[in-house]
C-alpha positions in Angstrom: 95.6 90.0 95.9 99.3 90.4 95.0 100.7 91.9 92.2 103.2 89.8 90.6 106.1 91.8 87.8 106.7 90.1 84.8 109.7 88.2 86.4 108.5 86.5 89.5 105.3 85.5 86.6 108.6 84.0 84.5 109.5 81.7 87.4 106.0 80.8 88.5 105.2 79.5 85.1 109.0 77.5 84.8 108.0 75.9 88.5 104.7 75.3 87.3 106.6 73.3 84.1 109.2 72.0 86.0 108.9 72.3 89.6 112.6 70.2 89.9 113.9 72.8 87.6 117.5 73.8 88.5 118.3 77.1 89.5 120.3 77.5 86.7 118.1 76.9 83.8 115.4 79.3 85.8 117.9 81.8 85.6 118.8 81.5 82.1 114.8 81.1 81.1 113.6 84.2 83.4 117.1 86.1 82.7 118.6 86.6 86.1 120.9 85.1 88.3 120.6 82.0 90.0 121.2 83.9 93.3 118.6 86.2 92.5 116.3 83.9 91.5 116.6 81.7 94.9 116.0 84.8 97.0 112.7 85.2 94.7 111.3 82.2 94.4 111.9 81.8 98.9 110.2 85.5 98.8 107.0 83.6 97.2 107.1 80.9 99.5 107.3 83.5 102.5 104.6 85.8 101.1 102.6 82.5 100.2 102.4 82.6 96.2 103.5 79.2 96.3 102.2 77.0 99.4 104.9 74.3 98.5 106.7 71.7 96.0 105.1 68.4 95.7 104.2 65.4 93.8 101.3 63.0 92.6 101.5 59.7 93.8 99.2 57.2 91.5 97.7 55.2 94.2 96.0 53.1 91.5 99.1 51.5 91.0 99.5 50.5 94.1 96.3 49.1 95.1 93.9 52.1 96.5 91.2 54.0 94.9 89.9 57.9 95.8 86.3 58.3 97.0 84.7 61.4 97.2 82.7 62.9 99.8 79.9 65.5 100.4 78.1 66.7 103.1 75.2 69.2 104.0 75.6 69.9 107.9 73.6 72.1 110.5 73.3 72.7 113.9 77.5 74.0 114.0 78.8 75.6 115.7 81.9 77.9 115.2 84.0 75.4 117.6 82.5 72.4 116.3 83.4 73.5 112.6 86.7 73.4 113.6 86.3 70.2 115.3 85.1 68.3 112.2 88.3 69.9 109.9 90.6 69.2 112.1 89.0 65.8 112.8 89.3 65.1 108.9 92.4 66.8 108.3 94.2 64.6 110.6 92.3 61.8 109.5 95.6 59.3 107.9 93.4 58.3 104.7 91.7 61.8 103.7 93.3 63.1 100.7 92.2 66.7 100.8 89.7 68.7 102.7 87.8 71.5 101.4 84.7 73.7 102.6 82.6 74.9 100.3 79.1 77.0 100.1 76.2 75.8 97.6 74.6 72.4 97.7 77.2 70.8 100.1 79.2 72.2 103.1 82.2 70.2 103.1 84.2 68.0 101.0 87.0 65.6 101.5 88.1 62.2 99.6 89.6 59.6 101.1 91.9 56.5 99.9 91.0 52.8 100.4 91.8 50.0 98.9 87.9 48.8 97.8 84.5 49.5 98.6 84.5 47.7 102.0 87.2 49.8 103.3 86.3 52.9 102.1 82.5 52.4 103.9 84.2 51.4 106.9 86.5 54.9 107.1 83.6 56.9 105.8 81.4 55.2 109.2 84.0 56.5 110.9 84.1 60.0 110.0 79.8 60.2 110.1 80.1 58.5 113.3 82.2 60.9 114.3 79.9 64.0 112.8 76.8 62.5 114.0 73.8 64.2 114.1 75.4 67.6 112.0 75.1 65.7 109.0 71.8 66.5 107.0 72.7 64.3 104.1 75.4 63.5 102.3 76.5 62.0 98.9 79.6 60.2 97.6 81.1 59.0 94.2 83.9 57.1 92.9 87.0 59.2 91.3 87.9 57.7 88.0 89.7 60.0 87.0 91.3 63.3 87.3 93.0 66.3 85.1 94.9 69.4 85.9 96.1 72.6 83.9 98.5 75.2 84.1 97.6 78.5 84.5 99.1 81.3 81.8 100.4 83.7 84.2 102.0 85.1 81.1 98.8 85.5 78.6 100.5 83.8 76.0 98.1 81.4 75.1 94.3 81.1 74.2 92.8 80.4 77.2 93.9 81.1 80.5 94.4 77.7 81.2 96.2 75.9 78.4 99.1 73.1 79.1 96.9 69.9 80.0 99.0 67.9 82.6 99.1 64.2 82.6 95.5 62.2 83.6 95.7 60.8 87.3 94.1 57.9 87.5 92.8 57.6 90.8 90.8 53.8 90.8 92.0 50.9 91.0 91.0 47.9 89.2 92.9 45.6 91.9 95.2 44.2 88.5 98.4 44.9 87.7 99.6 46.4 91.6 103.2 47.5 91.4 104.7 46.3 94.9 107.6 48.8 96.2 109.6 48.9 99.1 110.2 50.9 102.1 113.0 53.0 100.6 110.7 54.0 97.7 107.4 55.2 100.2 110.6 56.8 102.3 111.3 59.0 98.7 107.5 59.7 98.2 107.0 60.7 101.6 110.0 63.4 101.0 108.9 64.1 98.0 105.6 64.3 98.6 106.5 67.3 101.5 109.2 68.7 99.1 109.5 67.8 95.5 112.3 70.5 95.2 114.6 68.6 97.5 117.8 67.5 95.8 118.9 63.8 95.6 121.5 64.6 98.2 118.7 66.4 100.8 117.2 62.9 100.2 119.6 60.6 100.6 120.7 62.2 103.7 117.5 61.6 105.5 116.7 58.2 104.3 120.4 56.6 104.6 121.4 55.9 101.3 123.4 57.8 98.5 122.0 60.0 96.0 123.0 57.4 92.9 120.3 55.3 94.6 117.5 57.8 94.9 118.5 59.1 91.4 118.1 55.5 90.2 115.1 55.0 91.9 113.1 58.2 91.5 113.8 57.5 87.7 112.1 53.8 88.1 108.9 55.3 90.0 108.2 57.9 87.4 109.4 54.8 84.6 106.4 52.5 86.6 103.8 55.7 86.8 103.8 55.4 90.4 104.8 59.4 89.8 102.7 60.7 87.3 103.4 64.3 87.9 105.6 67.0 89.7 103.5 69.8 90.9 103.9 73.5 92.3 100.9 74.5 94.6 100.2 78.0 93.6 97.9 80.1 95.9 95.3 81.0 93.4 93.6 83.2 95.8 96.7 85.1 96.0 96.7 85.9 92.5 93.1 86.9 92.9 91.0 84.0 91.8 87.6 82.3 93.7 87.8 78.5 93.1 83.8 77.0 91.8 83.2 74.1 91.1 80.3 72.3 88.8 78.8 69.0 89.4 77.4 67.7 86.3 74.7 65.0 85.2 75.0 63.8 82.0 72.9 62.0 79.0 74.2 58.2 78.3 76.1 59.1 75.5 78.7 56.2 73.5 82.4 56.7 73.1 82.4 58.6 70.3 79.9 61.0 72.1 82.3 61.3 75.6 85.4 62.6 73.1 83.7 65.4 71.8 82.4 66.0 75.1 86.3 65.8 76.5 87.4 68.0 73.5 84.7 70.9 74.4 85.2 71.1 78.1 88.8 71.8 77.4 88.1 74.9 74.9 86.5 76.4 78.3 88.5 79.2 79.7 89.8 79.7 83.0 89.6 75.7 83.6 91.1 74.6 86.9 91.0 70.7 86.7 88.6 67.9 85.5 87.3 64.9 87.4 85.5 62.1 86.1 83.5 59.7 88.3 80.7 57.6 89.0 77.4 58.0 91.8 75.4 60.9 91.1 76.8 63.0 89.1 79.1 61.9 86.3 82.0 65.1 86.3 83.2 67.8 88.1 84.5 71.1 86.6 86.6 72.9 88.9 86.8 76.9 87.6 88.9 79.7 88.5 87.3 83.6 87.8 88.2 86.7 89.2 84.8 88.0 89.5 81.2 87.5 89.0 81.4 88.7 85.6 84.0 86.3 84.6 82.6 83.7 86.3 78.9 84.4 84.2 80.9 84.8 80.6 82.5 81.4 81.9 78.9 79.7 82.7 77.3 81.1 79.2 80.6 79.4 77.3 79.9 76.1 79.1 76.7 76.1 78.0 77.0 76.9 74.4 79.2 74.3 74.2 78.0 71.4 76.5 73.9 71.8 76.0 73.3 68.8 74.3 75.2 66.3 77.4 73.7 67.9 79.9 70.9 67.0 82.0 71.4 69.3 85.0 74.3 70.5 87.2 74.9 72.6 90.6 77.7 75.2 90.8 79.4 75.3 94.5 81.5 78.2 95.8 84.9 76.5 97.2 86.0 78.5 100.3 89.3 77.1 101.7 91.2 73.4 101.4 92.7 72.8 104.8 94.4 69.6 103.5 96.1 68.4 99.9 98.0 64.7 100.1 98.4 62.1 97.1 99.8 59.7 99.4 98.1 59.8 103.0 99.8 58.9 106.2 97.8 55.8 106.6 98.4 54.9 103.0 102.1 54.9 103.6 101.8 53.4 106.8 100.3 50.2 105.7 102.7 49.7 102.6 105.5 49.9 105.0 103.7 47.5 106.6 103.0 45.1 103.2 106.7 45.8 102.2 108.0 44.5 105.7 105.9 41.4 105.1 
């Protein structure tokens, strides 16, 4: 765990607002200079605070939908672990890729644009596995919710500034079409959402009026629905859980209240809403066991009567985080070339 001084927690928590935030207004927020500030925030990235600037691209809007998926192995071996991750990792349609301990191994979801192709990808990938797979489950991602993390213990709870709802399933209405310059600025953004229109323009071929004009237009359509600074939790000294939850039928009225009381939890990392066999997912950050008990207690004081049942999953390491997969981006090129 590293120890972070009150200024480098200053210019964590402007990133984490604002990861396009100018050097200047850092500065003036965390009271240094921008020179100073630079060398601290590429000190970070060096000693792996932050793991990199990027952004979330709504898929939704463009046609594909995020499937989640769960496996219990056996029979691995060290080799053929690694095998598997590196399999899914460079899979061009997984989104992320984590491995866990608890009621499933290994985790990944993968883009597609509808049920047909997301069975024909996950074949793939089982195919692939074979006979290591014990069982496995997956689930449709409606939708999904980050928060910030107070670095600064301002606020209530440790987690306290909700950031925008992803909406990660499309309906297969209302698909924005875009061109090849706009996946070309996703992509970028996508490895570096610090890059300035300029750093942009200059690998794409254009000038930085037009990727100023057009990065304003994606984020007017929601095809960017957020800007987003990876944070190495672990570094700060956090173990990532995560609950999957089985609810009661409950009516609208009933899901608000339910919505209101998971965010009074503490230490909340993000919410995902779905469909298959379990209905949510509550991803939790603690420090230790202890923490991670007061947290389980609060949940359940507050969320007794909706639940039926859940399972709590230690998650060990994700070896892979994309809004916008390679394959993805690869067959809109494709579309937009006609």
């Amino acid at each position: 765990m590293l120890k972070l001084d009150l200024k480098n927690k200053k210019i964590l928590t402007v990133l984490d607002e604002d990861p396009r935030a100018p050097l200047s207004k850092i500065a003036s927020r965390v009271g240094l200079s921008k020179q100073v500030v630079d060398y601290r925030i590429k000190t970070l990235l060096k000693k792996g605070v932050i793991k990199g600037f990027n952004i979330h691209c709504n898929l939704s809007r463009l046609g594909y939908s995020t499937f989640g998926c769960y496996l219990r192995l056996r029979g691995l071996t060290e080799e053929k672990e690694k095998q598997i991750i590196d399999f899914l990792v460079q899979h061009p349609f997984t989104k992320w890729v984590v491995i866990c301990e608890g009621k499933w191994d290994l985790a990944f979801a993968l883009a597609a644009k509808n049920i047909l192709d997301f069975n024909h990808k996950f074949e793939e990938i089982t195919d692939m596995i074979g006979d290591h797979i014990e069982i496995y489950d997956t689930n449709i991602i409606y939708t999904l919710q980050n928060f910030s993390l107070d670095l600064l213990g301002t606020k209530k709870y440790a987690y306290y500034k909700e950031r925008p709802v992803r909406q990660e399933f499309s309906t297969g209405e209302d698909i924005i079409k875009i061109d090849e310059t706009d996946i070309k600025i996703l992509q970028h953004l996508q490895i570096n959402s610090r890059a300035s229109l300029v750093e942009i323009a200059n690998k794409i071929n254009t000038s930085a009026d037009t990727i100023r004009y057009r990065l304003r237009n994606l984020v007017a359509r929601k095809i960017i629905t957020d800007f987003n600074t990876r944070i190495n939790i672990e570094a700060l000294g956090y173990n990532w859980y995560q609950l999957i939850i089985d609810l009661r039928r409950f009516q609208e009225a009933d899901e608000k209240k339910f919505m209101t009381r998971i965010k009074q939890i503490p230490n909340i990392h993000y919410i995902v809403r779905c469909m298959g066999k379990w209905d949510f997912e509550i991803h939790l950050l603690a420090r230790s066991i202890a923490e991670l008990r007061h947290t389980l207690i609060k949940i359940r004081d507050l969320l007794s009567e909706f639940i039926i049942s859940y399972d709590i999953m230690i998650m060990f390491k994700k070896y892979k985080s994309t809004s916008l997969p390679r394959g993805v981006a690869q067959e809109l090129i494709k579309k937009a070339r006609g």
